[in-house]
Structures are given as C-alpha cells and as structure tokens.
SERO-4910 file (N, C-alpha, C, O; in steps of 0.05 Angstrom, whole numbers):
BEGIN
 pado doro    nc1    nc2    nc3   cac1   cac2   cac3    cc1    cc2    cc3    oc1    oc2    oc3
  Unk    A  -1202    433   -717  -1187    438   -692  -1195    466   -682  -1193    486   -697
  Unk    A  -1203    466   -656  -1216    484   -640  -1181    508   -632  -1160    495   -630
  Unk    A  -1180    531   -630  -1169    543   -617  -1158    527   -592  -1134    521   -590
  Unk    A  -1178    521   -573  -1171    507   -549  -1153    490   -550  -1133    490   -535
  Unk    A  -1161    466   -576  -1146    442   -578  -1110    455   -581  -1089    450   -570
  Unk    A  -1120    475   -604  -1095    480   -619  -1080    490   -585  -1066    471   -579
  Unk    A  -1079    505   -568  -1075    516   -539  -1058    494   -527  -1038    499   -513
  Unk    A  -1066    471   -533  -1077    457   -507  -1044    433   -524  -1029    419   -510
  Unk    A  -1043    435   -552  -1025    429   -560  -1000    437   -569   -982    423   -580
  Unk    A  -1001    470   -559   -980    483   -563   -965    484   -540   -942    492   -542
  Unk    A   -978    476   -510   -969    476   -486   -953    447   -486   -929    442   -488
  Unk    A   -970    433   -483   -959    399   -492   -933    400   -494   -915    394   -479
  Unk    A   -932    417   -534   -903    408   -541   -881    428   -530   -857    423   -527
  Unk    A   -896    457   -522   -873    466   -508   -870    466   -483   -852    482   -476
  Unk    A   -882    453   -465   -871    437   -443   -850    419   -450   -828    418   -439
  Unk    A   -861    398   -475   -844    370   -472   -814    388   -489   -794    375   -483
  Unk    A   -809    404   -501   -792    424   -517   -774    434   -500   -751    436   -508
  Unk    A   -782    445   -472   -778    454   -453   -758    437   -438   -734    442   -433
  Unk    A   -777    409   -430   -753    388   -416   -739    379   -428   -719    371   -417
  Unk    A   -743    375   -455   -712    369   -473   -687    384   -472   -664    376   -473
  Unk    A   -700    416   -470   -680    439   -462   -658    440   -446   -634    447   -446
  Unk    A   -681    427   -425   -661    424   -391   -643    407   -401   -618    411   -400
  Unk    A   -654    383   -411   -631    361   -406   -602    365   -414   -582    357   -402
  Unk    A   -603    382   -445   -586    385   -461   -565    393   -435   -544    383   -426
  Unk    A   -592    431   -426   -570    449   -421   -560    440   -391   -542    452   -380
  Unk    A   -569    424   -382   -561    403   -353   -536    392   -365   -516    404   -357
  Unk    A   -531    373   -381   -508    357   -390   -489    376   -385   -472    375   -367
  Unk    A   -494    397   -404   -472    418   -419   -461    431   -394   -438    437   -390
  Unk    A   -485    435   -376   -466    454   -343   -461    426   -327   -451    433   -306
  Unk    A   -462    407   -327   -447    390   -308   -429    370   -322   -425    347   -313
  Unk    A   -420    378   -339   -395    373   -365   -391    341   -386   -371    332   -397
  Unk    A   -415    332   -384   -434    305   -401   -451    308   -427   -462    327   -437
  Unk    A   -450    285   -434   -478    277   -450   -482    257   -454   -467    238   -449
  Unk    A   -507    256   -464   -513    216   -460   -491    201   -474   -479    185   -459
  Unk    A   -483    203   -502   -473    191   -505   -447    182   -496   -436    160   -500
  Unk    A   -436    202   -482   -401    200   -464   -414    186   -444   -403    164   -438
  Unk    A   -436    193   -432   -440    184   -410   -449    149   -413   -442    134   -395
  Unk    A   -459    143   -427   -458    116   -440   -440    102   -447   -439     78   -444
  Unk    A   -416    119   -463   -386    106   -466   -381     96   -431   -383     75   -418
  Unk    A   -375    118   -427   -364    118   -400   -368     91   -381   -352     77   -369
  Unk    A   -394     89   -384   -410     61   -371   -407     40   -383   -411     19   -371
  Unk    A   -401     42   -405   -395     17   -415   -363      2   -414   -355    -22   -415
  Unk    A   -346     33   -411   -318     19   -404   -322      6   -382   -313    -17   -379
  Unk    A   -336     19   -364   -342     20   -335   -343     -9   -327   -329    -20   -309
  Unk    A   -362    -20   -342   -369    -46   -344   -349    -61   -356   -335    -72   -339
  Unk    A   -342    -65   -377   -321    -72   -381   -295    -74   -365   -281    -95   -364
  Unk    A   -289    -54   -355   -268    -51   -330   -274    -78   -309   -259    -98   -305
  Unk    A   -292    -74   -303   -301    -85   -277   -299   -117   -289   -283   -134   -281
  Unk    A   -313   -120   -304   -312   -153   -322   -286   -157   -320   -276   -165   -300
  Unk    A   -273   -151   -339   -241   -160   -334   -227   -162   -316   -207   -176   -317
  Unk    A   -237   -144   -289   -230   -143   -270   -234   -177   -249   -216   -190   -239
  Unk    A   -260   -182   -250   -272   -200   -250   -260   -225   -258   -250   -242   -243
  Unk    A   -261   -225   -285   -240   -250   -301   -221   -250   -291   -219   -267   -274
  Unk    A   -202   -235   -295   -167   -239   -273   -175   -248   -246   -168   -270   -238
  Unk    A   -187   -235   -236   -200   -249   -204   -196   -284   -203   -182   -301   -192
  Unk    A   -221   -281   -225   -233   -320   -229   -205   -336   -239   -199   -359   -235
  Unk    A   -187   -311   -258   -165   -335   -270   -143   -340   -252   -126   -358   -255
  Unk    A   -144   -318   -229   -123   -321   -217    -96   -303   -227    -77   -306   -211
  Unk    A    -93   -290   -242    -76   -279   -252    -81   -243   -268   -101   -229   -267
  Unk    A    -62   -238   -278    -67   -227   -304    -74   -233   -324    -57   -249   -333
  Unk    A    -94   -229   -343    -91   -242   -370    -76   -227   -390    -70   -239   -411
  Unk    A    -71   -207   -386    -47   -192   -398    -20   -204   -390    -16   -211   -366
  Unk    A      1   -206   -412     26   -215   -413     39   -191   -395     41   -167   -400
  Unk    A     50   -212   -366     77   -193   -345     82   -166   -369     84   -166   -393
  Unk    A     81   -137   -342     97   -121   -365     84   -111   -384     81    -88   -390
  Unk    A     77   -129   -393     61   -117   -425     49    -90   -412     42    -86   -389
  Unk    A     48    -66   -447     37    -43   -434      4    -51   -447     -1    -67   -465
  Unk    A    -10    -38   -434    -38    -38   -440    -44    -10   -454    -31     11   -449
  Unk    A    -70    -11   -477    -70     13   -490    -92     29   -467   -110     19   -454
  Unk    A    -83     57   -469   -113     68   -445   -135     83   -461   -129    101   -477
  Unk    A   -160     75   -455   -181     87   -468   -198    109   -463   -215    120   -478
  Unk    A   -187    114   -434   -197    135   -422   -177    138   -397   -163    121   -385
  Unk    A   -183    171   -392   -172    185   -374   -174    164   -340   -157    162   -322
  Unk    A   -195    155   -342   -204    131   -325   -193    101   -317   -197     87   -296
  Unk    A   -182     97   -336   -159     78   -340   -135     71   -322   -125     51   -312
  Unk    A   -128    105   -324    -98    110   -305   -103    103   -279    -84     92   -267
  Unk    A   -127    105   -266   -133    100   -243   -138     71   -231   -140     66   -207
  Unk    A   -139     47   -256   -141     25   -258   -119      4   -255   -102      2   -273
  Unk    A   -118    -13   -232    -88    -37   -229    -96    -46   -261   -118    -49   -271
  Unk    A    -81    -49   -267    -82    -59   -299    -57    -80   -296    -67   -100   -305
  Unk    A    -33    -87   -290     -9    -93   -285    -11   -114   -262    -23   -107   -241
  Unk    A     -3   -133   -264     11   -151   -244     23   -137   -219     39   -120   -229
  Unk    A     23   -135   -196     41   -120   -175     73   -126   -176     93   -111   -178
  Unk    A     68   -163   -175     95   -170   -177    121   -157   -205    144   -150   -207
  Unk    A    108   -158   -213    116   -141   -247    129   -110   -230    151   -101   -234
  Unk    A    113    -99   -216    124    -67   -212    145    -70   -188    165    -56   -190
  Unk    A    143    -82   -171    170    -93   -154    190    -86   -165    184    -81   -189
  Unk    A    211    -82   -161    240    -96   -175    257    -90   -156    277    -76   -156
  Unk    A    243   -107   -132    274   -104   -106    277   -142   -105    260   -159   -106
  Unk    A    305   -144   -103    312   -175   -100    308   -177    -67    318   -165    -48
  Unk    A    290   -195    -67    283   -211    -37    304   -217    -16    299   -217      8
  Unk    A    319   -221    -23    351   -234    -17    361   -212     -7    362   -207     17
  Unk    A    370   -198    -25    380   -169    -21    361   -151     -4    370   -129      2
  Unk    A    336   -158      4    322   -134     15    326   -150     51    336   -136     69
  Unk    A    321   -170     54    315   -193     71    343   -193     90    344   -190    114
  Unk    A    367   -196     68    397   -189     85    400   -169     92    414   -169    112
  Unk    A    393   -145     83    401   -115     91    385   -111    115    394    -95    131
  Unk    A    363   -123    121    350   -123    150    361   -139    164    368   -132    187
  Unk    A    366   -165    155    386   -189    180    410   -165    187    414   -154    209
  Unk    A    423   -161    164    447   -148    171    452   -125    190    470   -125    206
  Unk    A    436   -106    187    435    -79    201    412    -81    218    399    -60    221
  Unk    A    404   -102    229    387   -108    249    388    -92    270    368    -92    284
  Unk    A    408    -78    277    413    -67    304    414    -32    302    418    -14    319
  Unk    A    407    -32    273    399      0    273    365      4    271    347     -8    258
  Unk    A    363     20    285    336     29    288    321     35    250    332     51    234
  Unk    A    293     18    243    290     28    219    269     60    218    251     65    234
  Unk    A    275     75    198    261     99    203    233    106    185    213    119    189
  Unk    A    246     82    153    230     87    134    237     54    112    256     41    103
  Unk    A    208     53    110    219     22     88    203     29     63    181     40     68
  Unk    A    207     26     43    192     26     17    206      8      7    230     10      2
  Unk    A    183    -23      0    203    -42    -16    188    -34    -46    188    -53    -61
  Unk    A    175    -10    -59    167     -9    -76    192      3    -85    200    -10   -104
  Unk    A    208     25    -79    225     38    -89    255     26    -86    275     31   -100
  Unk    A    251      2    -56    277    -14    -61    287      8    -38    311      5    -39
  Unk    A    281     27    -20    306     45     -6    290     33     29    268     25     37
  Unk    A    313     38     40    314     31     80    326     44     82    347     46     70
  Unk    A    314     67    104    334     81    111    331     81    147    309     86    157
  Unk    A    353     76    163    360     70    180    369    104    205    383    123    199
  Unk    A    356    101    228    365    115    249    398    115    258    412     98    247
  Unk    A    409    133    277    439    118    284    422     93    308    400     89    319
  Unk    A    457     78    307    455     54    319    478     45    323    494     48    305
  Unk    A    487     30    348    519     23    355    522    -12    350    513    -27    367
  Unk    A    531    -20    332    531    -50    331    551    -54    356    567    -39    368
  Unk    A    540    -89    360    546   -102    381    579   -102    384    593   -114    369
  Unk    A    589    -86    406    611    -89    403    629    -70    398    653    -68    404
  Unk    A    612    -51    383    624    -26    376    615      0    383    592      5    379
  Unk    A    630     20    393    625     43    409    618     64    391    613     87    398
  Unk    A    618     55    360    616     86    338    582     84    328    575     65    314
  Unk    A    572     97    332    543     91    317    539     99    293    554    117    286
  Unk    A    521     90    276    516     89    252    494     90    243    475     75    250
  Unk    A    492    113    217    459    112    200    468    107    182    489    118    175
  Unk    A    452     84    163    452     75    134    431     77    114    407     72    117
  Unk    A    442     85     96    410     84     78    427     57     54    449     54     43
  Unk    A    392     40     56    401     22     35    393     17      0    371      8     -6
  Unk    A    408     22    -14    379     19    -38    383     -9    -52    406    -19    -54
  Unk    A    362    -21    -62    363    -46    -78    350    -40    -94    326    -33    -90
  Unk    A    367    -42   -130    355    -31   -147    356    -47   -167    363    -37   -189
  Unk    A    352    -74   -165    345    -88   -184    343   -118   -170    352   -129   -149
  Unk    A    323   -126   -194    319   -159   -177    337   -176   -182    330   -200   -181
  Unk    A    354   -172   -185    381   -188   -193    394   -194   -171    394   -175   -156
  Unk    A    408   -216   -159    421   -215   -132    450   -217   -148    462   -236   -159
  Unk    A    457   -192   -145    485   -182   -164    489   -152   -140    474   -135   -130
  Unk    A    524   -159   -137    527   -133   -134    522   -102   -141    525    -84   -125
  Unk    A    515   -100   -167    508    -78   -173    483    -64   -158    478    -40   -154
  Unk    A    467    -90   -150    428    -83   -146    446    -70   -112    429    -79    -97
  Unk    A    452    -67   -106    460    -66    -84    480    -41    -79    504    -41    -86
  Unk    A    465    -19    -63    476      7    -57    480     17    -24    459     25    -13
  Unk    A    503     16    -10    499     31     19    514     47     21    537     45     11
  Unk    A    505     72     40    515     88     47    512     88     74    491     88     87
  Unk    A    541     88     84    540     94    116    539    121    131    534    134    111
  Unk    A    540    137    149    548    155    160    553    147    187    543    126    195
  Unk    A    567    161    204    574    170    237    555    196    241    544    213    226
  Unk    A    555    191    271    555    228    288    572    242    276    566    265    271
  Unk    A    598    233    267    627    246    271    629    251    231    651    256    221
  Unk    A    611    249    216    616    249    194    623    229    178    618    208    188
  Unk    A    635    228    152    627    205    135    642    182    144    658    185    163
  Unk    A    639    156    131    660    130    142    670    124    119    664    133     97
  Unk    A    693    100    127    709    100    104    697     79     79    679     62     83
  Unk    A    709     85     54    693     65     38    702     33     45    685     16     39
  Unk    A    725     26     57    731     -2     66    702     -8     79    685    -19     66
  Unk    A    696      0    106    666      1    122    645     -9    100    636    -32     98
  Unk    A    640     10     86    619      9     62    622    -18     53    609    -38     60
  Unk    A    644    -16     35    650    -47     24    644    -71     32    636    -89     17
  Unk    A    650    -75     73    647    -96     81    616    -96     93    604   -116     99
  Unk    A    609    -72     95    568    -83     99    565    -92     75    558   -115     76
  Unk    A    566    -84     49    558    -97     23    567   -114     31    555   -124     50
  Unk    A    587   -124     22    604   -150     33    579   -176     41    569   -195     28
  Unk    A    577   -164     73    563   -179     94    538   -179     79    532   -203     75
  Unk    A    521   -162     69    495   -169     63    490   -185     35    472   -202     34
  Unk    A    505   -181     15    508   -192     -5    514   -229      6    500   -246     -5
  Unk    A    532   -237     22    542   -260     27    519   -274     46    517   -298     47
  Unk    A    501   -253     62    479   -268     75    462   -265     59    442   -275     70
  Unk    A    452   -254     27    425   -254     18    432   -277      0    411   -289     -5
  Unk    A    465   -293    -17    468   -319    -12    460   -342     -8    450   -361    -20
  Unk    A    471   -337     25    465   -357     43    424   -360     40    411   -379     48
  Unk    A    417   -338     30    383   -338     43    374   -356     18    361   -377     21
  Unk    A    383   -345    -10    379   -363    -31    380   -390    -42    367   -402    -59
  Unk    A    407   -397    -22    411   -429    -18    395   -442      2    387   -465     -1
  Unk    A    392   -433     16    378   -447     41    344   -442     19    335   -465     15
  Unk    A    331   -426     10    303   -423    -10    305   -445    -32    285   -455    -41
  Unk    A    330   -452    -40    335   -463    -55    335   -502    -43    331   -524    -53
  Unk    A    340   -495    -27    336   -525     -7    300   -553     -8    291   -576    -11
  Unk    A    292   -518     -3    267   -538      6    255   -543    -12    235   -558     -9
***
C-alpha cells in the first residue's frame, strides 16, 4: 500500500466518519434519533390503522368509556373515545329548555358542557324580561340533571318562578320522550 492509497483511504473514512457525525449531532439539535423516530412512526401507523378499523367497523372497538392506556405524549391528541360516551346532556332536557325559553334570545350553547345561556327576553304576555342560564348535567331525564337560574333587569326572581320553568321544561322534555317513544 502506496502512501497515496493509504491518503486516499484516510479521506474516504473520514469523510464517511464525518457524515455519521452530522447525523448523530443533527438528531441531538433537533431533539430525535432514529430509533424514537422509528417508534414514533410506527405508533403513527398504528394510530392511523385503528383509526381506519373503527372507520370500517363502524364504531369503537374499544368498550364505551373504557379508559385506553397512552403510549405516547401523541396519544392525548388522538379521538380515542366514542363522542357519544363524552356527551352527558339528556336530549329531552336540552331540546325542552329551548322549546321552553324559546322567546329569549340565545347568547351561548355548549351541549358538550350541558350550559345555555340566554339574553333578556319578555315572554308572551308578560311585561318583566328575563335572562336564564340553563345547565343539564346529566343524561338522566330526572330532576336533578336539571338546573335554572333566572334573573330580571330589576334583580333576582323568586324561587316559585324558578320552580315552575323547571316545572315547564322537565314536563315538556316528557312529553318529547313519549312522543320518541311512539314511533
């Protein structure tokens, strides 16, 4: 072996020595390495497959509810859960509190959290206006799932008032269940 050769093979390996270098010190400043970065892709895939499967089955294949274990930080970002499962406002109860207070302006609806909260508004008939906020906090068509608060311009109203919008909406979310129950 000539000097030259030996030259000519010392460049070789420390070029190819060189780009191994980068790669490492590349990973290391943009916060990777192959092998995370291979996990990563393979949940990746996996995610997406299962994703896929529930698609094709139509469902969840996870049991309602059930908690799922997470494997990565990546996960959290993932519907994993049934939607219907995270709901828990009763239909009935959400459905009557709009029949019912139909004539107040709405300001804000979240049926994820179960709350309506209502502008003032003068029902038919009556000269006092009114803002309500409603909450429905359980899928149960039970008085309890069922929270209102009234107010006036003029300050609070009486709890009789209160009582009979529950009253009224509770007796039309009912009526909504029997008549669902019909067809």
């Amino acid at each position: 072996m000539t000097i030259r050769d030996f030259l000519r093979l010392s460049a070789i390996c420390g070029t190819l020595a060189l780009v191994a270098g980068c790669g490492s010190v590349t990973n290391k400043l943009f916060g990777g390495n192959s092998e995370k970065a291979q996990q990563a892709k393979e949940q990746s895939y996996a995610a997406s497959n299962a994703s896929r499967d529930r698609h094709q089955a139509g469902g969840n294949l996870v049991a309602p509810g059930a908690k799922q274990e997470s494997k990565s930080i990546w996960s959290l970002f993932s519907s994993n859960t049934e939607p219907n499962v995270t709901v828990e406002v009763n239909k009935y109860l959400w459905q009557a509190s709009l029949e019912v207070l139909n004539f107040l302006p709405i300001q804000s609806v979240d049926p994820f959290t179960g709350v309506i909260v209502t502008g003032y508004g003068t029902p038919p008939g009556g000269g006092r206006a009114y803002k309500a906020t409603i909450y429905v906090s359980d899928p149960a068509l039970d008085a309890r799932s069922l929270k209102v608060s009234l107010e006036s311009r003029g300050g609070t109203v009486s709890p009789d008032t209160v009582r009979a919008v529950e009253d009224a909406i509770l007796t039309r979310a009912r009526q909504l269940r029997v008549r669902d129950s019909k067809l």
